[in-house]
N, C-alpha and C positions, 0 to 999 in steps of 0.2 A: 551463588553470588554473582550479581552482573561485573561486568570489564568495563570499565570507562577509559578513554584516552581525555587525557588533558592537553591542548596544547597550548603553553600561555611562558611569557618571557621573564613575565615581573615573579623574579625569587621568591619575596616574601608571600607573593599570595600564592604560589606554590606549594609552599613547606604547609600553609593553615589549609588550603580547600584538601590537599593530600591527608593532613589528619584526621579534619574532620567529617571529608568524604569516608577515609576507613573506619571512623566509628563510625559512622551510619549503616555500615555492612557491604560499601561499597568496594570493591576491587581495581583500586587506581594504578595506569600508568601515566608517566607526564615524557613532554617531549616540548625543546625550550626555540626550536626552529623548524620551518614545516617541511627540510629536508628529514631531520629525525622522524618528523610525526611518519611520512612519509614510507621511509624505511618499516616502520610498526604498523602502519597499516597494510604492507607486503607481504603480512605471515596471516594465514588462512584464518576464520572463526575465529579471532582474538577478542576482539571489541562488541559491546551491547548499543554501545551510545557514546557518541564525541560531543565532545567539548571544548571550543575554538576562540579563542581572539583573536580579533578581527585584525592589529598589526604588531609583524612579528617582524623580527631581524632580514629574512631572506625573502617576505612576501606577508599576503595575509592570509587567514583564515575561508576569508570566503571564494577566493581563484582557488585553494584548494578543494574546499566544497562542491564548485563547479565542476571541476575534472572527476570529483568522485563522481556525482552523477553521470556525467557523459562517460564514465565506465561502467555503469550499472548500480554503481555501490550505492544502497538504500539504508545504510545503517543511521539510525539520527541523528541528528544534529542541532546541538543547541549551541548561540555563539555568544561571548560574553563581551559586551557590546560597551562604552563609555558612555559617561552622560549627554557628549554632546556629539554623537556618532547616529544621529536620526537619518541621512541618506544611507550609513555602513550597515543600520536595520534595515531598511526596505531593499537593497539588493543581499542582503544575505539571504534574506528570507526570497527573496526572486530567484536568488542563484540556488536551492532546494532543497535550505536551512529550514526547520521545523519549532523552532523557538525561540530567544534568547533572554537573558536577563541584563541591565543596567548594573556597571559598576559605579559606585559600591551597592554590595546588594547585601541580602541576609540571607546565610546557610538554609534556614526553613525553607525559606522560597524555593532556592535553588534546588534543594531533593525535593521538595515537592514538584518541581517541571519535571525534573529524571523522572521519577515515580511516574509521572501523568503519561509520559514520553513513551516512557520504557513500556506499559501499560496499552498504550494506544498502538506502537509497533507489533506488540504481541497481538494482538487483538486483529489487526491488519494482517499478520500471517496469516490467520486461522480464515479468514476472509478469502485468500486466497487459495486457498483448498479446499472452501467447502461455500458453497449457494446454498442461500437457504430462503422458501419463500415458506412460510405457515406450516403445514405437517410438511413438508416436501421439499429434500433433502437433496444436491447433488454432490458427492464428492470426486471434484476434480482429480486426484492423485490416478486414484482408481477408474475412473469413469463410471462411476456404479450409482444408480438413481434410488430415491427410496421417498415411498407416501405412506403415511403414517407408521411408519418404521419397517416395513416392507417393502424388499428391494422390487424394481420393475423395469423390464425387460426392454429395449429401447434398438432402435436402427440405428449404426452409426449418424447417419441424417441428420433422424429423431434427435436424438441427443444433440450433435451439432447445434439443431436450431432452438432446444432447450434453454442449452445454455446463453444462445444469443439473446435469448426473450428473458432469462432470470439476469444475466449480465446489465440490460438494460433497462430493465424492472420501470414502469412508469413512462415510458417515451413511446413515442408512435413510432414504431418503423415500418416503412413502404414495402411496397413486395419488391421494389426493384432494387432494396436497400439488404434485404432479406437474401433474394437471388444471388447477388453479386456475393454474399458472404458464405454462402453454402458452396460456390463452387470451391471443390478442395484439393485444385491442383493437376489432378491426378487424373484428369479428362471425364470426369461422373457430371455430365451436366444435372442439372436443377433446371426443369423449367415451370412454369407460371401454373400447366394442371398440376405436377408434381406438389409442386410446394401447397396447394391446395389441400390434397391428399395428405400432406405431413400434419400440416395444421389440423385436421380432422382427428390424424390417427391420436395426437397430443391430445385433443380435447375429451378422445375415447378413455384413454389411459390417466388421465387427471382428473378430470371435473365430473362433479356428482350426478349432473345432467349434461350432455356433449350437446344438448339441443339448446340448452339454455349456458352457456359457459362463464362463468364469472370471475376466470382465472386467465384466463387467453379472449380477449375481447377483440372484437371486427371493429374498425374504423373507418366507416363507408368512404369511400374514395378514397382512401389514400393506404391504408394495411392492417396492422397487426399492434397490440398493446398487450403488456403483461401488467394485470392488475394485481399491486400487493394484497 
């Protein structure tokens, strides 16, 4: 069952989204000032997805928004916005708000954004632990590479500049763009024959022809393309 936080001042449409959000299978808390919301969001893994008006007693919805992010907090956010709150949507959504609905609105709408929300963050997790271009797998957690469902063995480097090339999947990157990303701190230069040699041993271990490459493509003058 997802968690939602509600944070919203007006009673009455408290006591009905709360109903009717719990028949829908959702698992609501509400909070009627954004020092409460505040407090409830202090307690670890609580929440799926927030639920904001835009003004509250002690502030709004969306300076709270702001501060989550510039903390890291990524959890969603959809703000329930009035009808005549058109600048309060484009900076929610500026400030790194993910939807929101018009009041008055209708119940359907509204679990269908959860639903779409909830959906798309889940979706976006799993993105972020695992690159996937065609048969050819990487999963981030592990660091462990896999082509056609066979794992394959990779230089810290290699891997490195894999994942730089499936991260960026479609864009040119220069060698000097390349270079500068591989240095890892740790004093292991990368230089210009090197990264040569990487790019080769990639083509060796991926593509069905290394002569002919159709996965790691050359962009004369300027670098390197990961083609989907």
């Amino acid at each position: 069952m997802h968690r939602l936080l509600l944070l919203e001042d007006d009673i009455s449409l408290i006591d009905g989204l709360t109903y009717s959000l719990r028949k829908n299978g959702f698992d609501i808390k509400t909070a009627r000032t954004i020092k409460e919301a505040e407090e409830l969001l202090g307690e670890k893994d609580v929440f799926d997805l927030l639920l904001f008006d835009v003004t509250l007693p002690d502030g709004n919805g969306i300076a709270l928004c702001e501060r989550l992010r510039e903390a890291g907090n990524s959890l969603p956010v959809i703000f329930l916005t009035a009808a005549d709150e058109e600048t309060s949507i484009i900076r929610g959504l500026d400030s790194g708000g993910d939807d929101y609905v018009t009041k008055p609105f209708k119940l359907g709408e509204l679990c269908s954004r959860i639903r779409a929300l909830l959906r798309r963050s889940s979706m976006k997790g799993e993105e972020e632990r695992i690159l996937r271009a065609g048969n050819l797998e990487v999963n981030l957690e592990e660091s462990r590479v896999f082509l056609k469902g066979e794992p394959v063995d990779f230089t810290g480097a290699e891997y490195r500049l894999l994942c730089l090339f499936l991260k960026n999947a479609g864009k040119v990157l220069t060698r000097g763009m390349l270079l500068d990303r591989l240095w890892d701190g740790a004093g292991n230069f990368v230089d210009d024959n090197t990264l040569s040699v990487y790019v080769r041993r990639l083509r060796e271990k991926l593509e069905e022809d290394p002569s002919e490459p159709v996965r790691l493509k050359t962009v004369r003058g300027f670098g390197y393309q990961w083609k989907e």
